[in-house]
C-alpha positions in Angstrom: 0.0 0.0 0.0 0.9 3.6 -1.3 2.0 5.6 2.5 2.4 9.5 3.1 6.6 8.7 3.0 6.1 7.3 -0.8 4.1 10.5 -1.9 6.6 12.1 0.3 9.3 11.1 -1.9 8.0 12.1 -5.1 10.5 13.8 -7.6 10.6 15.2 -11.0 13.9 14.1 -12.6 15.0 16.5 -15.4 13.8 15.1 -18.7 18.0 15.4 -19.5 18.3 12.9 -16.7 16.3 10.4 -18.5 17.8 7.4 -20.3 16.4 3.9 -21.5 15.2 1.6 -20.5 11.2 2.7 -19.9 8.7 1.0 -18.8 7.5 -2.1 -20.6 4.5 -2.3 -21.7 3.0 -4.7 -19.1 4.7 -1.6 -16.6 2.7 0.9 -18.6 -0.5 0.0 -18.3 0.1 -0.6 -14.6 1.4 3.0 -14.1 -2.0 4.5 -16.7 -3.9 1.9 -14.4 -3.1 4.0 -11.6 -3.1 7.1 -13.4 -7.0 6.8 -14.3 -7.8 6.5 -10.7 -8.8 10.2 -10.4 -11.5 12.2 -9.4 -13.8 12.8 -12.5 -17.1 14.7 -12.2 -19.7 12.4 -14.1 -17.6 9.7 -14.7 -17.0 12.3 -18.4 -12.9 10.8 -18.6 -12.3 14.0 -19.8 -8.7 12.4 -21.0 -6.5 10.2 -23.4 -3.3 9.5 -23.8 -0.5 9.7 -26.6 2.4 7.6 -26.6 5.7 8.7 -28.1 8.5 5.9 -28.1 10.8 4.6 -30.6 11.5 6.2 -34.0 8.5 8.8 -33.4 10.7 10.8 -30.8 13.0 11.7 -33.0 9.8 12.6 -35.9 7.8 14.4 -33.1 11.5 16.3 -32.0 11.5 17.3 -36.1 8.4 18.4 -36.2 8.7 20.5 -32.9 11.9 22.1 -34.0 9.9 22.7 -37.7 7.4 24.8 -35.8 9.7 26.4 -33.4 11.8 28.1 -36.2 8.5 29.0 -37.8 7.7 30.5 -34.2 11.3 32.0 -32.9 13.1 31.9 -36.0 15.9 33.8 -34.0 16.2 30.9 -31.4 19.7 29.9 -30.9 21.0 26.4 -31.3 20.8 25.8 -27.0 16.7 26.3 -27.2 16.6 24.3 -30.7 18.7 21.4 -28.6 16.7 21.6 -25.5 13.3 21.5 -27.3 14.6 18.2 -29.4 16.2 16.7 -26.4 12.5 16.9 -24.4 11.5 14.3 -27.1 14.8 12.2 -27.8 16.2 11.3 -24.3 13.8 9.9 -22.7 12.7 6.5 -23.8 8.7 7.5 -23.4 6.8 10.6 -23.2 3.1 10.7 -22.4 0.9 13.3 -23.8 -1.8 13.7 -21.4 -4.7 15.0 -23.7 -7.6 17.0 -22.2 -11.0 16.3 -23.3 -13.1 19.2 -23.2 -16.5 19.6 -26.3 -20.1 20.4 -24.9 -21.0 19.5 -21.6 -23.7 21.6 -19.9 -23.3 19.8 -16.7 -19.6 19.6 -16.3 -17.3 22.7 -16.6 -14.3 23.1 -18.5 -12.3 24.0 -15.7 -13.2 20.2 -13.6 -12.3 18.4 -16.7 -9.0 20.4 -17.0 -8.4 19.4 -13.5 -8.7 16.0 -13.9 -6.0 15.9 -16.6 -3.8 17.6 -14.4 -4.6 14.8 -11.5 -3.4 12.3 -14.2 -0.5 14.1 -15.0 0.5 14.0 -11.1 -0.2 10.8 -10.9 1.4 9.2 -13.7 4.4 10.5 -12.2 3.8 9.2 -9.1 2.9 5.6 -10.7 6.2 6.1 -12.7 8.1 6.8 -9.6 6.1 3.5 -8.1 7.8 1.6 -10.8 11.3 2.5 -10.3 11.4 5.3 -13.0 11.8 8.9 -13.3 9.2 11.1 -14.7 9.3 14.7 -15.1 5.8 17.1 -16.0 6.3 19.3 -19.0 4.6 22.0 -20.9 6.0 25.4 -22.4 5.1 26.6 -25.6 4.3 22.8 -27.3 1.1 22.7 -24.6 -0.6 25.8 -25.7 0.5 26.3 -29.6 -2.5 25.2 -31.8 -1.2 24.6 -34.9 1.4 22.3 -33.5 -1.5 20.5 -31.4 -3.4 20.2 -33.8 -1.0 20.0 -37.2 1.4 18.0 -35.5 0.0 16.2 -32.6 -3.3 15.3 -33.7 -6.0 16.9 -31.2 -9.3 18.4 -31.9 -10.1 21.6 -31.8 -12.3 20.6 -28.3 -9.2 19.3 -27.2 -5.6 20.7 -25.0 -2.9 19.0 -24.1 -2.5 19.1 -20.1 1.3 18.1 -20.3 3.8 15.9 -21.8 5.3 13.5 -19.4 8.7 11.9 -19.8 9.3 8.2 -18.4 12.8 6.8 -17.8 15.4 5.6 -15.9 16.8 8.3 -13.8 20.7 9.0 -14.4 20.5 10.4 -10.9 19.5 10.5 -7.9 17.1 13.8 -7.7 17.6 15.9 -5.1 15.2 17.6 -3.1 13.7 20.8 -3.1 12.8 23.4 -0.9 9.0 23.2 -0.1 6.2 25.6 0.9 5.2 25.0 4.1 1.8 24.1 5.0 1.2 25.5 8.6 2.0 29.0 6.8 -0.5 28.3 3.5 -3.0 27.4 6.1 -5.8 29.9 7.2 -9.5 28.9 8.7 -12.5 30.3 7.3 -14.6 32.4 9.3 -18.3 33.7 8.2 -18.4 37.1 6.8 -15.1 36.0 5.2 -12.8 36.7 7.5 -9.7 34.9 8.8 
């Protein structure tokens, strides 16, 4: 059973940090098995799931770098590298897709949230498994004609992350963290604290 020191011990590890082997794909659909265990207003599974691995990293890193130049044609060669290198090093990336469309019962903004619970938990899951896993979204998340051009998605539909799966080339190190007495306040009627 999951405890508070495993969630504890969660880490994003640098996609950089990411090498082969990934999960298998008996350990994948243990890890999405976890990672559809979300909360999800009227049962809607306002989500899918791409799968990037093998030769289509490299095709999905060209196709990235192709919009990027058409974006920044002034980015230098470190930005061009660090963008293809999101898609190349790690053996897997996830792209978490958000299902939105018409839904008169269900906002947008619950069915965005429950993407963004997958994308936690797939990296937890990952973790579970003995990999890495690192949340990602910049530009690629939010620019429509490589969604959609490139990637595939609907108009109806955003992509709530890309996550990279791997083996972790080290050990990641902690980070500082808020602390949760001091984000803590009680409510009081008339809105007061």
């Amino acid at each position: 059973m999951l405890t508070l020191a495993a969630l504890d011990a969660r880490r994003s590890v640098p996609t950089r940090q990411l090498a082969a082997p990934g999960p298998d794909e008996a350990q994948l659909l243990r890890i999405l098995r976890t990672a559809v265990r979300v909360p999800d207003h009227g049962k809607r599974v306002p989500f899918r799931f791409l799968r990037i691995a093998g030769p289509a990293r490299a095709a999905l890193a060209d196709a990235a770098l192709a919009r990027l130049r058409q974006r920044e044609p002034d980015a230098g060669a470190a930005v061009e590298e660090k963008l293809r290198t999101r898609f190349t090093l790690p053996p897997l990336t996830l792209a978490v897709v958000t299902r939105l469309g018409s839904d008169e019962k269900i906002p947008d903004s619950e069915r965005r949230a429950t993407a963004a619970c997958v994308c936690l938990l797939l990296l937890q899951a990952a973790q579970a498994e003995g990999f890495g896993a690192q949340w990602l979204t910049g530009w690629p998340a939010y620019d429509r004609p490589f969604l959609e051009g490139t990637l595939g998605l609907a108009a109806d539909e955003e992509l709530a992350g890309t996550i990279a799966i791997g083996t972790p080339q080290v050990a990641a190190p902690e980070r500082e963290r808020p602390d949760p007495a001091a984000l803590l306040a009680d409510w009081c009627p008339g809105g007061g604290r």
